[in-house]
PDB file with one MODEL, atoms N, CA, C and O in Angstrom:
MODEL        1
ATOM      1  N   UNK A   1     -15.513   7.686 -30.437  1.00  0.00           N
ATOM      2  CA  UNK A   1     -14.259   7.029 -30.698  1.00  0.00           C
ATOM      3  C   UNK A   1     -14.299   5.648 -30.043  1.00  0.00           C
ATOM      4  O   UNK A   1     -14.320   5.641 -28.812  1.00  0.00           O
ATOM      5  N   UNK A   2     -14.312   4.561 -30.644  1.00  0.00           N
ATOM      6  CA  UNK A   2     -14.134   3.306 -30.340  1.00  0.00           C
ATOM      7  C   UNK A   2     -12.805   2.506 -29.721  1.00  0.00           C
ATOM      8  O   UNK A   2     -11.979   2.067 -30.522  1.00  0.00           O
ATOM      9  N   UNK A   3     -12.690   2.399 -28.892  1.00  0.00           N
ATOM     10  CA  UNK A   3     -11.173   1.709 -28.282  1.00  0.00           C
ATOM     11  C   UNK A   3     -11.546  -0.522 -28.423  1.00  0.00           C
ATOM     12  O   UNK A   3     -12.341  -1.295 -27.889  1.00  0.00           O
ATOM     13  N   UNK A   4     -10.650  -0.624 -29.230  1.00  0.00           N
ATOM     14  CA  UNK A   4     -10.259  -2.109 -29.659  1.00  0.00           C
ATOM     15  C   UNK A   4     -10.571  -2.831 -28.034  1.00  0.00           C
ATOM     16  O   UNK A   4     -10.601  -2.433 -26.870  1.00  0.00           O
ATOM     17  N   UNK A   5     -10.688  -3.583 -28.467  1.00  0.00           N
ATOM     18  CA  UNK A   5     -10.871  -4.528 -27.344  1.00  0.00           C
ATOM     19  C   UNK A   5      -9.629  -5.320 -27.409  1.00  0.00           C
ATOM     20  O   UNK A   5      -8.883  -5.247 -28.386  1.00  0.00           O
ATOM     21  N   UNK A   6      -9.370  -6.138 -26.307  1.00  0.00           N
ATOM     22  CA  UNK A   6      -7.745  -6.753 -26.316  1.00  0.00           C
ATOM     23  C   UNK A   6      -8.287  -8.123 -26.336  1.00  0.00           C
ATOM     24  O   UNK A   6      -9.328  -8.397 -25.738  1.00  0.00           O
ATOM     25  N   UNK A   7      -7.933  -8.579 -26.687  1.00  0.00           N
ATOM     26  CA  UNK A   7      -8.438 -10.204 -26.877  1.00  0.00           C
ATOM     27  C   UNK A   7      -7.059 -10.898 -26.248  1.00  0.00           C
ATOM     28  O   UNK A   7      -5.984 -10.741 -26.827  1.00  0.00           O
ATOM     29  N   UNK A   8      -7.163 -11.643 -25.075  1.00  0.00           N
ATOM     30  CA  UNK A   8      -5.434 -12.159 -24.163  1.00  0.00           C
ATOM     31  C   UNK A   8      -5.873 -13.903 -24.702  1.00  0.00           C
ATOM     32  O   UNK A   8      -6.957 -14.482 -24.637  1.00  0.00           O
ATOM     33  N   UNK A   9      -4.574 -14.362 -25.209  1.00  0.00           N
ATOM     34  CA  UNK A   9      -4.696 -15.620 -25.159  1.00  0.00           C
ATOM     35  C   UNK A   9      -4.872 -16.243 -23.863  1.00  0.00           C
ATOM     36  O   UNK A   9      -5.273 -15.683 -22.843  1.00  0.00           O
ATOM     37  N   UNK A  10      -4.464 -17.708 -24.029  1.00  0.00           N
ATOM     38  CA  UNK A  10      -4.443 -18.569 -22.888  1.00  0.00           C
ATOM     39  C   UNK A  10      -4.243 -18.163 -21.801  1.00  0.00           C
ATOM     40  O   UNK A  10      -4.941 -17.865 -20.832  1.00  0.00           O
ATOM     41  N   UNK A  11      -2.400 -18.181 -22.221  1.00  0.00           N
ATOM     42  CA  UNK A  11      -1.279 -17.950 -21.488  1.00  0.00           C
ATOM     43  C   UNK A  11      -1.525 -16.409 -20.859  1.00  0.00           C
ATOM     44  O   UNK A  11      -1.093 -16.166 -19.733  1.00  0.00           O
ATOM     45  N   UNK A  12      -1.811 -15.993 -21.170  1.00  0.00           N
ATOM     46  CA  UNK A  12      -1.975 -14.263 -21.124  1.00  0.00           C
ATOM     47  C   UNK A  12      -3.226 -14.336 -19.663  1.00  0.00           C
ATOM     48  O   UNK A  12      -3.104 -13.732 -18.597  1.00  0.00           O
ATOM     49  N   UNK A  13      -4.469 -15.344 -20.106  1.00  0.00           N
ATOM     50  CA  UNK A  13      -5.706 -15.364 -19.292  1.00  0.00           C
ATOM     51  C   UNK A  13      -4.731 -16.324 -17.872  1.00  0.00           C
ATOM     52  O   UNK A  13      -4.784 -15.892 -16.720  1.00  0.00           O
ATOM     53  N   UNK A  14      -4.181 -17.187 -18.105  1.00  0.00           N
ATOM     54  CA  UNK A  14      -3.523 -17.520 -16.935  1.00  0.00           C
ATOM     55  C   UNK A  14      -2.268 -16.939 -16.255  1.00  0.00           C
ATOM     56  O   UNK A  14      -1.913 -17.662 -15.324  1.00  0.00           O
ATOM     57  N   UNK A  15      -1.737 -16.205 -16.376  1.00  0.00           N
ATOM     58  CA  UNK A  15      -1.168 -14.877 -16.080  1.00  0.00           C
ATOM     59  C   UNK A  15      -1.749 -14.076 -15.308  1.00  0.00           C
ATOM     60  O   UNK A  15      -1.327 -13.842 -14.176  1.00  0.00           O
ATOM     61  N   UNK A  16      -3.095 -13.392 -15.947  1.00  0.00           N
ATOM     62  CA  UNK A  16      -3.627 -12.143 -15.484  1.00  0.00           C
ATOM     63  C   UNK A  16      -4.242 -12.928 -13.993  1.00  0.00           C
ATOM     64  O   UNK A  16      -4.046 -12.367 -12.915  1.00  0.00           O
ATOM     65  N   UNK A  17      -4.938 -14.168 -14.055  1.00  0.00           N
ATOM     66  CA  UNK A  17      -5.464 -14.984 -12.779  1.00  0.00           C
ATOM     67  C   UNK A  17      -4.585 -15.285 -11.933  1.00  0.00           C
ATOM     68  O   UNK A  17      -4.976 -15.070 -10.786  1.00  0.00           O
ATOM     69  N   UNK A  18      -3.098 -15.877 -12.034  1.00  0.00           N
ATOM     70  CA  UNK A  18      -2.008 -15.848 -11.137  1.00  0.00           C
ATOM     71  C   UNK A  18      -2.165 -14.907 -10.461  1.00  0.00           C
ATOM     72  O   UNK A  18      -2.660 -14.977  -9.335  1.00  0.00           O
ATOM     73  N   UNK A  19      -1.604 -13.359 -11.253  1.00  0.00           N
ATOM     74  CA  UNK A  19      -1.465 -12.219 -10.554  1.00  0.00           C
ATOM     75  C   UNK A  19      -2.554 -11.803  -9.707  1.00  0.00           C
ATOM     76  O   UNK A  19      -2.425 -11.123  -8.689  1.00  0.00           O
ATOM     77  N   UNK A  20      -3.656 -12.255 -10.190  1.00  0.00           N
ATOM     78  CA  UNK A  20      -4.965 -12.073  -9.052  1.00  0.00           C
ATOM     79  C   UNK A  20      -4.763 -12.822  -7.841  1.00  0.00           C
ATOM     80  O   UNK A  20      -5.006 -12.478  -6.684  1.00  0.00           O
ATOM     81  N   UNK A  21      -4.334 -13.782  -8.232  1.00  0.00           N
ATOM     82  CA  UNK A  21      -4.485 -14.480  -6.734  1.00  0.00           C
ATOM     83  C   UNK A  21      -3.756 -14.390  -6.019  1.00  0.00           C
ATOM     84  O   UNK A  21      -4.085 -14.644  -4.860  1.00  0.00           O
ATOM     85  N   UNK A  22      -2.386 -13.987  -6.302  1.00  0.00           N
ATOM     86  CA  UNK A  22      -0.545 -13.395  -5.844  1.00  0.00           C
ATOM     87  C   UNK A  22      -1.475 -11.968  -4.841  1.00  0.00           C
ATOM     88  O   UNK A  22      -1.900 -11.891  -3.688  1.00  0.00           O
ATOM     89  N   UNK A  23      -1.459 -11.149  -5.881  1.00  0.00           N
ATOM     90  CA  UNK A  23      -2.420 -10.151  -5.147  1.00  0.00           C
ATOM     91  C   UNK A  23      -3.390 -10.028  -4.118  1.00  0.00           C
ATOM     92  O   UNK A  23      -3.297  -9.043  -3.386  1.00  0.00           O
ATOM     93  N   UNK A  24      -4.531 -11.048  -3.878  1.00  0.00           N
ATOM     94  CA  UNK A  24      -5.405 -11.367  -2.861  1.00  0.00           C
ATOM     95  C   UNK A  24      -4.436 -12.052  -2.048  1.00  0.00           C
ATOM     96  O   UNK A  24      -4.357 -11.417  -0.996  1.00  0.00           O
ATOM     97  N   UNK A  25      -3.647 -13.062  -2.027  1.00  0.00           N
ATOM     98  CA  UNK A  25      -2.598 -13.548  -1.078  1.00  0.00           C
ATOM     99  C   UNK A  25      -1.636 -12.544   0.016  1.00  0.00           C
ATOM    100  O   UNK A  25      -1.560 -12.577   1.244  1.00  0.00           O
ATOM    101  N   UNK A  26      -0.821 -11.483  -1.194  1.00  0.00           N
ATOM    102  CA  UNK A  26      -0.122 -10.406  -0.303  1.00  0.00           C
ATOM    103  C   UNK A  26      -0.887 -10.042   0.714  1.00  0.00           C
ATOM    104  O   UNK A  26      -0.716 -10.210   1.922  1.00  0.00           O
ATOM    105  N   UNK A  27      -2.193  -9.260  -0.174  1.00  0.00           N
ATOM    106  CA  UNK A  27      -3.262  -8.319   0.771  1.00  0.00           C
ATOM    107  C   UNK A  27      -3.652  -9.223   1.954  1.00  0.00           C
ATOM    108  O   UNK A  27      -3.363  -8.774   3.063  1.00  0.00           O
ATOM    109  N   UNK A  28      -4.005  -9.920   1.926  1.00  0.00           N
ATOM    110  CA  UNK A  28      -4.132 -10.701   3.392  1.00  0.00           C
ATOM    111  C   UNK A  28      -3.358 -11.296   4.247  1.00  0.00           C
ATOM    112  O   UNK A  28      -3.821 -11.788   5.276  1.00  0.00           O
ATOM    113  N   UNK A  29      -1.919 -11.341   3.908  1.00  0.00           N
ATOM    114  CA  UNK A  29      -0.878 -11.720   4.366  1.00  0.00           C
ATOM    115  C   UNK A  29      -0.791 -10.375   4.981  1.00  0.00           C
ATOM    116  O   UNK A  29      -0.743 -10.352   6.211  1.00  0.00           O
ATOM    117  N   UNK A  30      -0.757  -9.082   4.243  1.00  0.00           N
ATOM    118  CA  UNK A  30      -0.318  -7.788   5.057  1.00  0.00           C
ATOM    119  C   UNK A  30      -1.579  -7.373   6.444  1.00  0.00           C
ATOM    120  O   UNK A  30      -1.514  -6.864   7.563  1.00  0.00           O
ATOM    121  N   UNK A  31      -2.676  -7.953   5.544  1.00  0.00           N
ATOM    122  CA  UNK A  31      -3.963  -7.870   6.512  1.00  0.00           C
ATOM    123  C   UNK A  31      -3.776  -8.347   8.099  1.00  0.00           C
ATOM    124  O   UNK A  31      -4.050  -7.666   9.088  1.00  0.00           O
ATOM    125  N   UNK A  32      -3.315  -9.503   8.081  1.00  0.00           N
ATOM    126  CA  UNK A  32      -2.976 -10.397   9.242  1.00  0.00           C
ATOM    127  C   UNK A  32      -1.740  -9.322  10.120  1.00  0.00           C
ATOM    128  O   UNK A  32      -2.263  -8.479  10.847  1.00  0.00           O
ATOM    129  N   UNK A  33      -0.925  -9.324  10.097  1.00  0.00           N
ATOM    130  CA  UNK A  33       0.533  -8.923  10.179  1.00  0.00           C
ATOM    131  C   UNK A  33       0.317  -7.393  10.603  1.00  0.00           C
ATOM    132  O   UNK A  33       1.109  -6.848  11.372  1.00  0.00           O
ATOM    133  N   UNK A  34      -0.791  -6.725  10.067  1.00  0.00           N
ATOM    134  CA  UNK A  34      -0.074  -5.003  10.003  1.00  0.00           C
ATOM    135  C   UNK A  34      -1.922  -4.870  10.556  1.00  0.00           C
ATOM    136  O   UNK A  34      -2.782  -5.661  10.168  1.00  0.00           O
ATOM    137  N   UNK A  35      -2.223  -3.543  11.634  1.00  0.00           N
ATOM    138  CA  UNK A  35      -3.384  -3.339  11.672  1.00  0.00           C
ATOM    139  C   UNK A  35      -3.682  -1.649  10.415  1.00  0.00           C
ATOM    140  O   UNK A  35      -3.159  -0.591  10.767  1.00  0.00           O
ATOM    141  N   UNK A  36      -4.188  -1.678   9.615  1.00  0.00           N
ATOM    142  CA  UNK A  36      -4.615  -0.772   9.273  1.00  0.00           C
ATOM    143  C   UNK A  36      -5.490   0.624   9.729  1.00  0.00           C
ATOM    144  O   UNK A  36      -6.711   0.617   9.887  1.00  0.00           O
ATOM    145  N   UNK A  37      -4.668   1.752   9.898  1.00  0.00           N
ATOM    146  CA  UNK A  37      -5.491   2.326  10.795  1.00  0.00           C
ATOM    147  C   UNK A  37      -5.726   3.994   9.838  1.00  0.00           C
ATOM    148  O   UNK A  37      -4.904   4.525   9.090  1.00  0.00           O
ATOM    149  N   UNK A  38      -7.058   4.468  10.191  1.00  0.00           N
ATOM    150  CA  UNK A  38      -7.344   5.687   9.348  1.00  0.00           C
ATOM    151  C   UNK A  38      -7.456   6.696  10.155  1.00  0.00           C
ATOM    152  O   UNK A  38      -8.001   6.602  11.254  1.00  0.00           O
ATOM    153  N   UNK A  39      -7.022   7.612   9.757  1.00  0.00           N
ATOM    154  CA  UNK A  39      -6.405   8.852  10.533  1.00  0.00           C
ATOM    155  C   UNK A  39      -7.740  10.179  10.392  1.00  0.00           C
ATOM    156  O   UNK A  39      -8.364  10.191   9.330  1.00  0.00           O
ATOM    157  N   UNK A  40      -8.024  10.987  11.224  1.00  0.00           N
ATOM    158  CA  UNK A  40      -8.767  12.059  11.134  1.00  0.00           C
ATOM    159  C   UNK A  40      -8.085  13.503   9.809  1.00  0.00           C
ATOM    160  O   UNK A  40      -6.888  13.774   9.908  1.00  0.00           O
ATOM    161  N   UNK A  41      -8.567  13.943   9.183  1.00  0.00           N
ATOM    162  CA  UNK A  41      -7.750  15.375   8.823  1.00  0.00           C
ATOM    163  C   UNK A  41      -7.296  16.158   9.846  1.00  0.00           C
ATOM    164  O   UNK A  41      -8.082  16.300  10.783  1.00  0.00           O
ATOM    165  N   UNK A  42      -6.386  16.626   9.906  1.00  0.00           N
ATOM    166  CA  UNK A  42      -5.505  17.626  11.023  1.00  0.00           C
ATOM    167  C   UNK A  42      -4.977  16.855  12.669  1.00  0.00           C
ATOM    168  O   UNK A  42      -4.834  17.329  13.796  1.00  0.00           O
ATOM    169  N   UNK A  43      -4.832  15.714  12.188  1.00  0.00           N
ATOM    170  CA  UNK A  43      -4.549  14.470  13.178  1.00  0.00           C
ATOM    171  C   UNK A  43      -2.885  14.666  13.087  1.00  0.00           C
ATOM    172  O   UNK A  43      -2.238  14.562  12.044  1.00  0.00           O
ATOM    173  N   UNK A  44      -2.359  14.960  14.359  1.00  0.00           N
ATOM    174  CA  UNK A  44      -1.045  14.721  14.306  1.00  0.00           C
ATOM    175  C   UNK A  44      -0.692  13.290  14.850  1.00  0.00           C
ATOM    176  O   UNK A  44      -1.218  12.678  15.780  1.00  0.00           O
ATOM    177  N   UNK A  45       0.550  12.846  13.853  1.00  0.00           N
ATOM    178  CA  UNK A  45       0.888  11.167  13.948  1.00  0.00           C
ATOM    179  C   UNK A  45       2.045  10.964  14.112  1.00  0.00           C
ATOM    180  O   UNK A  45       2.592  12.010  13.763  1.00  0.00           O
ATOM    181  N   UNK A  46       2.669  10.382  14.378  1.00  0.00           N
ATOM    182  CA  UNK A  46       4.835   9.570  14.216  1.00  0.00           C
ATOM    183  C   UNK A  46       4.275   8.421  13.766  1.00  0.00           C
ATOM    184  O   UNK A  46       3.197   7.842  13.901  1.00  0.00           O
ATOM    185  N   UNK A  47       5.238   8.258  13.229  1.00  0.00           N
ATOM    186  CA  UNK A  47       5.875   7.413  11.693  1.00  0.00           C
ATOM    187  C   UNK A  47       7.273   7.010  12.605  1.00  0.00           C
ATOM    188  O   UNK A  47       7.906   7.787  13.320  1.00  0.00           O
ATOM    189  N   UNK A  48       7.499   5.870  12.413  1.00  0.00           N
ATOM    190  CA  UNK A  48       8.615   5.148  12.618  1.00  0.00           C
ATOM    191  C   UNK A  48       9.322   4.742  11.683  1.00  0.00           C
ATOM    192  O   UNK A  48       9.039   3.892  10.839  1.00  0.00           O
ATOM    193  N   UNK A  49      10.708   5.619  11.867  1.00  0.00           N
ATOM    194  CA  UNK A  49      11.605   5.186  10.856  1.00  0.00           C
ATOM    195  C   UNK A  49      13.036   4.173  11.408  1.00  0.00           C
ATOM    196  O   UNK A  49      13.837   4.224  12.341  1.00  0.00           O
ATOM    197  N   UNK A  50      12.757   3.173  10.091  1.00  0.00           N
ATOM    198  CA  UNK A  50      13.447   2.163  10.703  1.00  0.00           C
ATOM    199  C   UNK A  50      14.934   2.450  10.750  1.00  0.00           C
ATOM    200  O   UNK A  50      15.388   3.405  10.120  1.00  0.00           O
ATOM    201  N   UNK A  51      15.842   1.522  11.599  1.00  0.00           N
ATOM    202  CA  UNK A  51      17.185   1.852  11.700  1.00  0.00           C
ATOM    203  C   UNK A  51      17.817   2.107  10.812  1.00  0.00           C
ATOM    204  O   UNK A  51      18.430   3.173  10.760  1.00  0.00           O
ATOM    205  N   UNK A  52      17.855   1.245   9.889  1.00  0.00           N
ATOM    206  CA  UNK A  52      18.635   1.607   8.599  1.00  0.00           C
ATOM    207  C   UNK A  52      18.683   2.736   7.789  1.00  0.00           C
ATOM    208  O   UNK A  52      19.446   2.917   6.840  1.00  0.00           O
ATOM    209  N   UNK A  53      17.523   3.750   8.367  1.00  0.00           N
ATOM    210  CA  UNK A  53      17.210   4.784   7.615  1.00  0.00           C
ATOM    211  C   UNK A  53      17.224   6.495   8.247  1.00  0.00           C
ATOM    212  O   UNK A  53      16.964   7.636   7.866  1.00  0.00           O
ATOM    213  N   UNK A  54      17.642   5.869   9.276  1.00  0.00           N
ATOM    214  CA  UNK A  54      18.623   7.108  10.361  1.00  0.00           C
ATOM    215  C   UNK A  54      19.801   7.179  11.049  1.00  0.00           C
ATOM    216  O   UNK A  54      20.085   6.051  11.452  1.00  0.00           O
ATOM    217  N   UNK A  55      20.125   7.503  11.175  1.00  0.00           N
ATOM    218  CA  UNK A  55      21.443   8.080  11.885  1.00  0.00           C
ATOM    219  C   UNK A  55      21.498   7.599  13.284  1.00  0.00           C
ATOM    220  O   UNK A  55      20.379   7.191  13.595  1.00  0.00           O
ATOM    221  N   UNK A  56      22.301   7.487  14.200  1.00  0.00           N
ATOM    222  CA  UNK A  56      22.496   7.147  15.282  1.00  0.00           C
ATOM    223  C   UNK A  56      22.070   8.520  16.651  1.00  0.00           C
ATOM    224  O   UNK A  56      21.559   8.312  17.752  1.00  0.00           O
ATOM    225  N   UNK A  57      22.495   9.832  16.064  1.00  0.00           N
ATOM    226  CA  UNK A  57      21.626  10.792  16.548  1.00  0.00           C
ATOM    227  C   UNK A  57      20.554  11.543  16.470  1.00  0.00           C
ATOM    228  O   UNK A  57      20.137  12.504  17.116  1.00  0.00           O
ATOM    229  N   UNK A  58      20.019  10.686  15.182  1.00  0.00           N
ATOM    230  CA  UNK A  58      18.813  11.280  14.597  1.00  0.00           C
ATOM    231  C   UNK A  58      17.389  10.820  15.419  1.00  0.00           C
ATOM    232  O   UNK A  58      17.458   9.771  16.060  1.00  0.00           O
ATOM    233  N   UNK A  59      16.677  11.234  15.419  1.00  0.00           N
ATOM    234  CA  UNK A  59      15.225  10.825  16.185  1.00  0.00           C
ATOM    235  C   UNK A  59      14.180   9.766  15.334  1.00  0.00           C
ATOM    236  O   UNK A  59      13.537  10.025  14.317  1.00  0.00           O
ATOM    237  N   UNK A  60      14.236   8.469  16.114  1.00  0.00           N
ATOM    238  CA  UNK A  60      13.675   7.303  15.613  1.00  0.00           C
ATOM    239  C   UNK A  60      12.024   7.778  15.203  1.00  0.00           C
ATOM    240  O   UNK A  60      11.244   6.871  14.911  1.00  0.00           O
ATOM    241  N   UNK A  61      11.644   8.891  15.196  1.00  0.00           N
ATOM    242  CA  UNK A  61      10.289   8.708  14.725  1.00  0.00           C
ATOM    243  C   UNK A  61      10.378   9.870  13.991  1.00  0.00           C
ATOM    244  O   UNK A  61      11.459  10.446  14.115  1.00  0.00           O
ATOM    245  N   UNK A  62       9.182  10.642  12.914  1.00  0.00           N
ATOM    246  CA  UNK A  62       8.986  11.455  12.516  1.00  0.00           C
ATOM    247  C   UNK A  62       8.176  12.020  12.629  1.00  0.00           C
ATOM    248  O   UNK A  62       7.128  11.383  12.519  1.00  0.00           O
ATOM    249  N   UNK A  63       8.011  13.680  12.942  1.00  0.00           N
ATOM    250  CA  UNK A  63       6.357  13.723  13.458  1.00  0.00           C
ATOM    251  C   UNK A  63       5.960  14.590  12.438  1.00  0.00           C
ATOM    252  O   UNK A  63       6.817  15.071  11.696  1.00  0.00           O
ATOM    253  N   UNK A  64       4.767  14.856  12.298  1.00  0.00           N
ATOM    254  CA  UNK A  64       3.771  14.929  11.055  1.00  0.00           C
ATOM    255  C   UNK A  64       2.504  14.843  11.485  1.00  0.00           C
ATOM    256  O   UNK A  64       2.112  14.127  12.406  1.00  0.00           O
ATOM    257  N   UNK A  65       1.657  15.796  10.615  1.00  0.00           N
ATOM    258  CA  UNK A  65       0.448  16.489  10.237  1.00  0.00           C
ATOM    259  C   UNK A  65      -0.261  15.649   9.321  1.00  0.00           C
ATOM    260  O   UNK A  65       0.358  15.517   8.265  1.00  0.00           O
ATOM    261  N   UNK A  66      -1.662  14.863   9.383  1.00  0.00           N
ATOM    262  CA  UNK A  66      -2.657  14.686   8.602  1.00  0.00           C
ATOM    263  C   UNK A  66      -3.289  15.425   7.953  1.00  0.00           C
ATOM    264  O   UNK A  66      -4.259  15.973   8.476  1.00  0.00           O
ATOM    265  N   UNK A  67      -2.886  15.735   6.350  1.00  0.00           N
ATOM    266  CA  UNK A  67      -3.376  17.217   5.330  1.00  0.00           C
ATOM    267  C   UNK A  67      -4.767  16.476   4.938  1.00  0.00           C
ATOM    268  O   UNK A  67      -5.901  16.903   5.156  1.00  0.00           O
ATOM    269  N   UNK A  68      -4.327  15.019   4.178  1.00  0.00           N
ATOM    270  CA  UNK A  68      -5.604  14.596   3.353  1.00  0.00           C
ATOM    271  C   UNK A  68      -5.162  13.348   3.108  1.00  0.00           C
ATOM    272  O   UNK A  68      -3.973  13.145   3.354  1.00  0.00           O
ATOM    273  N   UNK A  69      -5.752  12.538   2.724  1.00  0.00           N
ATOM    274  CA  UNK A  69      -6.114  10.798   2.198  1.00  0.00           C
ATOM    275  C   UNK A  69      -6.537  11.152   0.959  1.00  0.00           C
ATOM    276  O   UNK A  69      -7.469  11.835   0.537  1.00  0.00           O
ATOM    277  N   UNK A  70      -5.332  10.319   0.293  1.00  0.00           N
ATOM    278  CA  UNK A  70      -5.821  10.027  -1.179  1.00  0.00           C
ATOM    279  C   UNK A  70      -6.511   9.093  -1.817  1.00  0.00           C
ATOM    280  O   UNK A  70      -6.488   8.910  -3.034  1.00  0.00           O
ATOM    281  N   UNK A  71      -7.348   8.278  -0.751  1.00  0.00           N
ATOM    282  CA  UNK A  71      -8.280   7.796  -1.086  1.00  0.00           C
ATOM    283  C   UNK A  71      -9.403   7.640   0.427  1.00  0.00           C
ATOM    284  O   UNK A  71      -9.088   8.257   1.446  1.00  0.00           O
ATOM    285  N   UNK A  72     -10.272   7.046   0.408  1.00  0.00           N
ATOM    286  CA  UNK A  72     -10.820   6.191   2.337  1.00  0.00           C
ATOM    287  C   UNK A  72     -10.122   5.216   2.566  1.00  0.00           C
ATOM    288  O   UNK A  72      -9.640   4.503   1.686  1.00  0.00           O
ATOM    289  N   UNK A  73      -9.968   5.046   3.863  1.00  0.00           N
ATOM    290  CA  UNK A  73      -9.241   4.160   4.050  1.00  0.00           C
ATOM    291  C   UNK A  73      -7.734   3.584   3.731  1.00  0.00           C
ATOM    292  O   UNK A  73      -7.379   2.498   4.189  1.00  0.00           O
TER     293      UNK A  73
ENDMDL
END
């Protein structure tokens, strides 16, 4: 079974390159800013949940179990 090929005009080819470079921009903007860190399986972790998203008697972190990574890294 043969799948068409997409043929993108111009506008379409300068589009798809914007978004590439929007994309490599975020990622290294988050790169700088945030350390990325990879967790063991069966690694217990807290998660910080921000104010806006608890209660005043609720407990600022969440604690939690490392099952699996859906991808490396």
């Amino acid at each position: 079974m043969n799948t068409p090929s997409i043929i993108l005009t111009e506008a379409e080819r300068s589009i798809v390159a914007a978004v590439e470079k929007s994309r490599e921009k975020m990622a290294q903007h988050y790169n700088n800013k945030y350390a990325i860190e990879t967790f063991v399986t069966d690694t217990l972790v807290t998660v910080l949940i921000p104010k806006k998203d608890h209660g005043t008697l609720d407990h600022p972190r969440l604690y939690a179990r490392v099952v699996d990574q859906p991808h490396p890294g």
